[in-house]
N, C-alpha and C positions, 0 to 999 in steps of 0.2 A: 296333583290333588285328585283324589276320586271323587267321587258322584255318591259314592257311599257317607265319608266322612264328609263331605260337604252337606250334605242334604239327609240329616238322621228323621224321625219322625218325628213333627212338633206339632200334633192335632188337638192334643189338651194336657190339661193343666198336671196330669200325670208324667207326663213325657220328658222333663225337665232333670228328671233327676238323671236317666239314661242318656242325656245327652251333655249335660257335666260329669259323668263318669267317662266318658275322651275327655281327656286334655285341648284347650283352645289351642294351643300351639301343634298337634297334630293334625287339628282340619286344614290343614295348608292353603289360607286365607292369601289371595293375593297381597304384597306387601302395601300396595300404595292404589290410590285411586285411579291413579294412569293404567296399575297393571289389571286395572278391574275390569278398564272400557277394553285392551287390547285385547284380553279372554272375551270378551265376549265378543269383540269384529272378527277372532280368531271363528268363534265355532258358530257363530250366526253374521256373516257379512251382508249377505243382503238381506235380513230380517227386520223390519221397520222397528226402531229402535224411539223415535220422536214423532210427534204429528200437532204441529203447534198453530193452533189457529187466531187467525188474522182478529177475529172479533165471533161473538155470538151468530149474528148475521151471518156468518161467513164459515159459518163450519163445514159445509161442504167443501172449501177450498184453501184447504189449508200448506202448508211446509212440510213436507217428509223429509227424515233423515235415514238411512240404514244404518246398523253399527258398523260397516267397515264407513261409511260415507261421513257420521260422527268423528271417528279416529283421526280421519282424515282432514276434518275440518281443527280438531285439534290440534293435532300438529301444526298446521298451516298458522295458526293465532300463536301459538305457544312456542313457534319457532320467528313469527315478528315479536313478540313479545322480547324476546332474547335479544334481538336485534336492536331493540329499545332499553337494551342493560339490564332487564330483570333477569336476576339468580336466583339460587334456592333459599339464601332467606331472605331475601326482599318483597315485599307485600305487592298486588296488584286492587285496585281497590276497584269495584265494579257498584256504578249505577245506575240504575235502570229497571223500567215497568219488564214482566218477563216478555220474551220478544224469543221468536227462533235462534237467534245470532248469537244472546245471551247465554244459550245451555251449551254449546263447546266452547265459545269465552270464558265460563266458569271453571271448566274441568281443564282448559289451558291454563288457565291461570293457575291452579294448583300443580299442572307439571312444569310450569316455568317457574313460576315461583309459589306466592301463599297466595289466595284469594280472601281478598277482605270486602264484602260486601256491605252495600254501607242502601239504606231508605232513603232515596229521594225527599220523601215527606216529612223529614227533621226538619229542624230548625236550622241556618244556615251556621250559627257557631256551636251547635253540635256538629254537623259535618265539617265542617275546620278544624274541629278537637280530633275526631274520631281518624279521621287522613294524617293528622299529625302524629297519634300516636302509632298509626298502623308505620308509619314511614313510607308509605306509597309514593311513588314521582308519576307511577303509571294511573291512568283511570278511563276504565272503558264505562260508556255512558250515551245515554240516551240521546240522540240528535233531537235538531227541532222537529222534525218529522216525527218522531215516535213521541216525542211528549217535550214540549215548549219549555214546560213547566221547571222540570229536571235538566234540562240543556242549561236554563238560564243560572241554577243552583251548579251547575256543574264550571261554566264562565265564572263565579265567582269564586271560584275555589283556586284558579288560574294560577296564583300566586304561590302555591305549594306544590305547582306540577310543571314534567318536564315534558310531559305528552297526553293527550288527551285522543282516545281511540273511538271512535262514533258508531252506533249500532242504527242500523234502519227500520222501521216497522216490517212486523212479519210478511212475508211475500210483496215487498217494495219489488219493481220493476225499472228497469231503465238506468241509465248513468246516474250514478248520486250526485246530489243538486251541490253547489258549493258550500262549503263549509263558512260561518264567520271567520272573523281575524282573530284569534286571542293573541296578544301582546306577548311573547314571550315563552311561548307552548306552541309544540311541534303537533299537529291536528290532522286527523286523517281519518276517514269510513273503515271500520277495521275488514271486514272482509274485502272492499275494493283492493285494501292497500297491502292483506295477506295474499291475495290470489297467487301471487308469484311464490309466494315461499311454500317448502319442502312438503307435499302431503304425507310423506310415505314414512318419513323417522323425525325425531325429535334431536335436535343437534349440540342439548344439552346430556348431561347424566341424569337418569330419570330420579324421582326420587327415593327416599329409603321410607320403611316405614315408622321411622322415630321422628322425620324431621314434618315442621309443621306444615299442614293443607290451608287451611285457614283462619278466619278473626274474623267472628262476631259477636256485632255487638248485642248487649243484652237488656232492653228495657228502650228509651229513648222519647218516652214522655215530658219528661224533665231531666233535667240535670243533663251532665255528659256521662252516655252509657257507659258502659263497662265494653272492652273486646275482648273475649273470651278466645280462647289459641285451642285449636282443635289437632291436633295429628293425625298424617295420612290412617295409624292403627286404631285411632277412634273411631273414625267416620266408615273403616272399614267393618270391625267387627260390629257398630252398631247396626249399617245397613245390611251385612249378613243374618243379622238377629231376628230383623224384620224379613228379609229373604226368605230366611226356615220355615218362614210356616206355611205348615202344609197343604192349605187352602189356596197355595196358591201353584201356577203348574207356566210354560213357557206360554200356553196362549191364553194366558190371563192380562187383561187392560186397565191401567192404571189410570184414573182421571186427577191430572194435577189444576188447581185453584190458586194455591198459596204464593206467596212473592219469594224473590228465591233469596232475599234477602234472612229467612225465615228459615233455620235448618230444618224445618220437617219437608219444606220444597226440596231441598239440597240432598237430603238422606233416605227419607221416605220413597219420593216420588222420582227422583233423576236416579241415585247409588244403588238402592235397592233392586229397581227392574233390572241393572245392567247384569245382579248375580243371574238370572236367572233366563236373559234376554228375552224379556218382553216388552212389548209397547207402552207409553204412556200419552195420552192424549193433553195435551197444554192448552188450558184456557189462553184468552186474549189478555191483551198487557192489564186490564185493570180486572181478571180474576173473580175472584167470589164477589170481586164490589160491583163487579158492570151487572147493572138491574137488566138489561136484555137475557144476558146468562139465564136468567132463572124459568125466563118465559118459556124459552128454549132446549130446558136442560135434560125433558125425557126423553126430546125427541133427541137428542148427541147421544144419552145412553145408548139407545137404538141402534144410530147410525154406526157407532164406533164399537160396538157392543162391550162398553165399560165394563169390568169385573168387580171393583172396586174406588174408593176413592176415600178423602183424608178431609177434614176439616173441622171447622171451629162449631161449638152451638148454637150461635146464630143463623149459620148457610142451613142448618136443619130445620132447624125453625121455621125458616122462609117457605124451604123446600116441601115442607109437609100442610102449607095453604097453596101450594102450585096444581091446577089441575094435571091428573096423570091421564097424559093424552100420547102414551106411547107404551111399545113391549118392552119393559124393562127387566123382561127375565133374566136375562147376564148378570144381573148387579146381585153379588151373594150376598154382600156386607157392606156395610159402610166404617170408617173410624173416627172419631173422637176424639179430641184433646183440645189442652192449651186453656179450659176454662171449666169449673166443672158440668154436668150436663141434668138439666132440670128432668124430674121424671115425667113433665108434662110434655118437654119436648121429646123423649124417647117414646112414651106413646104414643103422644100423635102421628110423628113420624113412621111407625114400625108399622102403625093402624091403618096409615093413611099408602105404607110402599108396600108392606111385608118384608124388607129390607131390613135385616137385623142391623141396630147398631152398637159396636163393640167400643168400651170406652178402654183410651190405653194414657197414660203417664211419662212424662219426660221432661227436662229443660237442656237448655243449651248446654250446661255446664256440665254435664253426663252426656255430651255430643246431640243427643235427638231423643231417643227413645230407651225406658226402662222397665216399663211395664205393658204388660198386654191382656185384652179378653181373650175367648175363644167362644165362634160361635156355637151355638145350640147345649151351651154350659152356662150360662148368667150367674152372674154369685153379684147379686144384687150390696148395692150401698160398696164396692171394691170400684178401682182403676185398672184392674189387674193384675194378672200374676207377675212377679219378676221376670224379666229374660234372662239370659243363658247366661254363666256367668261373670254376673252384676250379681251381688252382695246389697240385700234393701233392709237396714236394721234401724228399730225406731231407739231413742239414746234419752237417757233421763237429759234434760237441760239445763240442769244443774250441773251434776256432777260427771256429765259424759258416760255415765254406766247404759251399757247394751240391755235392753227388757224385754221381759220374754215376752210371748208369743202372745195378741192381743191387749198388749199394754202402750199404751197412747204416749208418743213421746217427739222429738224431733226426727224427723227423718233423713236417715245417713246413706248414701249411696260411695261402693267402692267395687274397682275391676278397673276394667280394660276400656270402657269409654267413659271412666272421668278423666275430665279436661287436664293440663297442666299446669294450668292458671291463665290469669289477668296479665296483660300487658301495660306493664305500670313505665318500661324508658326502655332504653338500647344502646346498646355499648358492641366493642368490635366483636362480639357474634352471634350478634343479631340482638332477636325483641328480648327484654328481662321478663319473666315470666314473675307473678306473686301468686299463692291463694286469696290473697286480700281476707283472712278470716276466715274464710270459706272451708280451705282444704287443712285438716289436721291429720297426718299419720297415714296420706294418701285416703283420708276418706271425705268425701262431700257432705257439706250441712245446705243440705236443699230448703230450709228456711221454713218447713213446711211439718206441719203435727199431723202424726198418722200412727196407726197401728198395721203392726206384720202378722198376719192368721200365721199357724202352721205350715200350708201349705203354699207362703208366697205373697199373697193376695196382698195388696196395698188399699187400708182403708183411711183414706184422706178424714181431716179434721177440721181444715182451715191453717191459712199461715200463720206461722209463730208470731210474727209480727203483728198479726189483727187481730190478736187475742185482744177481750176488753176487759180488763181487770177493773173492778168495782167493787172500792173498799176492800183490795187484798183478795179479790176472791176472782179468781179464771174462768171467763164467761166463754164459750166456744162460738163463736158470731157464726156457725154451721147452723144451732138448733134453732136459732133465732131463722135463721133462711128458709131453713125446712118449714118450720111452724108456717112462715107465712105463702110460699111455696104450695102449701097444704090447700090451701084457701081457690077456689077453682077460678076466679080472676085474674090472681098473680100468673104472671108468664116468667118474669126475674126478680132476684132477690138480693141485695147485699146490706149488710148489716155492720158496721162500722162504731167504735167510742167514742160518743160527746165529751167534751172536755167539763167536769163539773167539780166546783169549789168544795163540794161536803164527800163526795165519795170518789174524786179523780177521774172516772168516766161512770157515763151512761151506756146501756144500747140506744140507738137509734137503729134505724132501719129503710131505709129505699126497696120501692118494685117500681115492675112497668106492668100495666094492667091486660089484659086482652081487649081484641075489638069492641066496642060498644058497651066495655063492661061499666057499671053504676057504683059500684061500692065506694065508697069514701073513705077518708085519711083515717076516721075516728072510728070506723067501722072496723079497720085493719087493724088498729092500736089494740079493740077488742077482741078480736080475731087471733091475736097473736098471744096475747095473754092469757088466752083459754087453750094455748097449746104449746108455748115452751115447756119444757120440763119444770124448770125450776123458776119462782117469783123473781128471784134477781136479773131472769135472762130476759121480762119482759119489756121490750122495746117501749120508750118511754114516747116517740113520734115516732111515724109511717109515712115517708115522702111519696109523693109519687113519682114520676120521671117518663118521658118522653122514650129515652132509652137509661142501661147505667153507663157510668163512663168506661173504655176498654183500651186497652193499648190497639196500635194497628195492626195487631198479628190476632184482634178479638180477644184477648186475655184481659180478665176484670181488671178494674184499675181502683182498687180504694183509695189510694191516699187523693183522689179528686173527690169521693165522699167525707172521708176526716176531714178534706179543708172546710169543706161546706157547713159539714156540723160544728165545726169549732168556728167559722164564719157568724150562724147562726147563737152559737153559746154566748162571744162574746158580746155582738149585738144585743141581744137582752140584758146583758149584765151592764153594760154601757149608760142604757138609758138614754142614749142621745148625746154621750161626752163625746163622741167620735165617729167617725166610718169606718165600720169593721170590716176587714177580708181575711181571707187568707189563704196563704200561696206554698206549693211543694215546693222546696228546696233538694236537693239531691237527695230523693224520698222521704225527706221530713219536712212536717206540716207548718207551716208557719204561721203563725196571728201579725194580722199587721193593720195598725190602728192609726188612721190620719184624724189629728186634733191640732186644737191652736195648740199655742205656747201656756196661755190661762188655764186649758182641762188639762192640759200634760199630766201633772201628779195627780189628776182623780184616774186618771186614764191606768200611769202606769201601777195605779193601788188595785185598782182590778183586773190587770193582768197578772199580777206577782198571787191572785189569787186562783191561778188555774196554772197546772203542770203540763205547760206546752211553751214553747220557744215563741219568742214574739221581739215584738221593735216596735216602734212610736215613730211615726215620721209628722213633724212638725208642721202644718199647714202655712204659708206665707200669707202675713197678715196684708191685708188690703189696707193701704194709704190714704188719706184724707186730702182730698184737695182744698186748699183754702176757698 
């Protein structure tokens, strides 16, 4: 592969079209992840490759790896792995806070077999479902020393495993302490217990680029997530995507935050620097959540002389009340995703670093990443332009017709890092793969309303699913956000459909306020209806909130808003015949109304009068002693 076709110019939004005029197939893209880490030990061996530190506190002394030193640890994992039966389609499930030991565990795992990475922080029969479907027997995972917490969730999984492989905290010293007993699982310190095996070659057949890298899952607030099947050609072509650009050069520094549970950790921040052999610096196992982090975090820029880094709107947020008590000239940019990004917080932030931040676009189901900014170009109210490609066409949701260029529709992503579906069972070769809906004609419905400019650019609208229809009419719960957004108080905004008897929804609307701010619910209510566009879009209530609810990867979470408003809707309408809640079900909202046996039929006359799913559970009448 040359250095030419590998690396064409990708500095702005012009540059896209020259660089889909080559053919993907002629940039001679390594086939597989394995062959991505051997190029790069191949022409940077001792170039520090990892630097994973033990905690905030402790940034001066952290873990180094080189890329031949990586390889090497790979192999060594990926060759006991093998030892413990895993083939090329057999899952390996990994859990665990990140932790030095965890970033060639991951990348063995996908040369031994598939790496299925699974959040400690679920629920215990989500992670029972999620190992079930993966078919994992292996599972590397956090000891009690690295996190108690996930050890003990990992002991109860015992029953669907045939080996359980133990990860130490970063720069752990000394002989590893004894393991528990689990009943029935072969248990062992995974590095203690690779030491012996092969550093130098992999003793299986490496793999191809068609057969699957990994399974992640997708969501995991509720319900049992999805695992999404990624191929060695997805995860490669998308981390080259991100590679290209041109901003970035071999002594550029990557600062990683996220869980690697999270494919922007896996793609972004591990896959990408390998195209190009550069460093990335690893936060401590609890990441953008450990509050020392933040205290800390200009002085690491400094230290490490960060280039870059990746994260959610809220670590900005943070980040732009931290006093800047360091040179954080190295840091050109920052990126963005995974939630959209308030323009209060890109000011203040940009105000407060000079630090442009570039927002970019992606879900798991298109492997990581789809769209991208470029700095010192802003094309304001965009996600970015497409990457190289990837195909971003918004689709009438009716009738599936492609619309032209600034026409608002569902958003369809197709090429080379859509996924090949869901892992729905397995049969003799290997996992069944479905779209579940998803995929028609090889093209993805990313669930998401947006328009395509001319030139690429992706301009988000809100999910198709939170649209609030009101009396037939499609409210965009965006204008409603912005409006109140507007308001110099609000810091966040989500705006969600009350469930109501005469017109099917309302708007409603939740923020969280800033420091010391005064305004009040009724003041917002006002606020917002002197600044929607249109009267129907005005937010009939303005919650306030503490924070809004998000998934663990900081990604909004509505449907913990629709419970609450339809909590609240039926509550009123009740009157007092019952206790109203309501609870997500595999993303659908549900009313659920505890009364005696006596309110039952008043109860269920005023549920059968709102269009949302509900149940009646029956209160147990209290007994009468004689």
């Amino acid at each position: 592969m040359t250095e030419d076709l590998l690396w064409p110019r990708y500095a702005e939004p012009g540059d896209l079209a020259a660089i889909e005029a080559v053919p993907l197939a002629d940039r001679g893209l390594p086939a597989s992840t394995y062959a991505l880490l051997v190029r790069a030990a191949e022409r940077r061996p001792e170039g520090i490759a990892t630097i994973v530190l033990p905690d905030a506190a402790r940034r001066r002394d952290p873990v180094t790896r080189t890329f031949a030193g990586l390889l090497a640890d790979v192999h060594r994992y990926a060759n006991l792995l093998r030892e413990h039966g895993v083939r090329r389609g057999r899952a390996v499930a990994l859990m665990s806070p990140n932790c030095d030991e965890l970033l060639p565990a991951t990348l063995a795992a996908q040369l031994a077999g598939i790496a299925a990475p699974l959040n400690g922080g679920l629920a215990q029969d989500h992670l029972a479902e999620l190992l079930r479907r993966s078919g994992a027997r292996v599972l590397i995972t956090a000891g009690p020393e690295l996190a108690p917490a996930v050890w003990e969730k990992a002991r109860a999984l015992a029953g669907e495993l045939d080996t359980v492989l133990v990860l130490r905290p970063t720069g752990a010293t000394g002989p590893p302490p004894p393991l528990p007993v689990v009943d029935g699982v072969r248990t062992a310190h995974l590095a203690h217990r690779a030491a012996e095996s092969d550093p130098h070659t992999f003793a299986g057949e490496p793999p191809r680029s068609s057969d699957l890298a990994a399974l992640f899952h997708t969501g995991g607030t509720t319900g049992a997530p999805r695992l999404a099947a990624h191929t060695h050609a997805n995860e490669i072509v998308d981390a080259w995507t991100v590679a290209a650009n041109s901003s970035f050069d071999e002594d550029s520094v990557m600062f990683a935050g996220l869980p690697l549970f999270h494919v922007n950790a896996l793609v972004v921040t591990l896959l990408a620097p390998l195209f190009r052999g550069q460093r990335t610096v690893w936060a401590g196992p609890l990441g953008y959540r450990e509050p020392e982090l933040y205290a800390r975090f200009w002085k690491l820029v400094e230290d490490y002389g960060v280039t870059t880094m990746s994260a959610v709107p809220t670590v900005y947020a943070t980040l732009a009340r931290c006093p800047l008590d360091a040179d954080i000239g190295t840091l050109r940019f920052a990126v963005v995703g995974a939630s959209p990004l308030p323009a209060a917080v890109r000011e203040s932030f940009q105000a407060h670093t000079g630090v442009e931040l570039l927002e970019g676009y992606g879900l798991t189901e298109a492997t990581c990443a789809s769209a991208r900014s470029f700095p010192g170009t802003p094309r304001p109210g965009t996600v970015g332009q497409r990457m190289p490609y990837q195909r971003l066409t918004a689709v009438d949701p009716v009738t599936g017709r492609d619309l032209a260029p600034g026409e608002t529709g569902v958003l369809t992503i197709s090429g080379p890092t859509v996924f090949p579906g869901y892992v729905v069972g397995h049969d003799e070769r290997g996992h069944v793969l479905d779209g579940c809906g998803k995929l028609t004609g090889g093209r993805l419905d990313t669930g998401d309303l947006a328009a395509v400019d001319e030139d690429g650019f992706v301009h988000l609208r809100g999910r198709a699913k939170d649209l609030i229809i009101r009396g037939g009419h499609n409210i965009d719960p965006a204008v409603v956000e912005d409006a109140l957004l507007a308001h110099p108080a609000v810091t966040a905004a989500g705006a969600v459909g009350r469930p109501d008897e005469h017109a099917g929804e309302v708007p409603v609307a939740y923020v969280t306020l800033a420091p010391a701010a005064t305004v009040d619910e009724d003041e917002l209510v006002a606020w917002a209806a002197d600044h929607v566009p249109e009267r129907a879009a005005a937010p009939k209530s303005v919650t306030v909130l503490d924070s809004l609810p998000a998934t663990d990867v900081g990604k909004p979470y509505k449907p913990a808003l629709r419970a609450d408003a339809t909590r609240r809707a039926v509550h009123e309408a009740l009157g007092g015949a019952g206790e109203a809640d309501a609870v997500v079900e595999d993303g659908t909202v549900v009313a659920v109304v505890t009364t005696s046996e006596h309110d039952s039929p008043r109860v269920r006359a005023v549920l059968a009068r709102f269009a949302v799913p509900a149940r009646v559970e029956i209160r147990p009448e209290r007994s009468l002693r004689p």
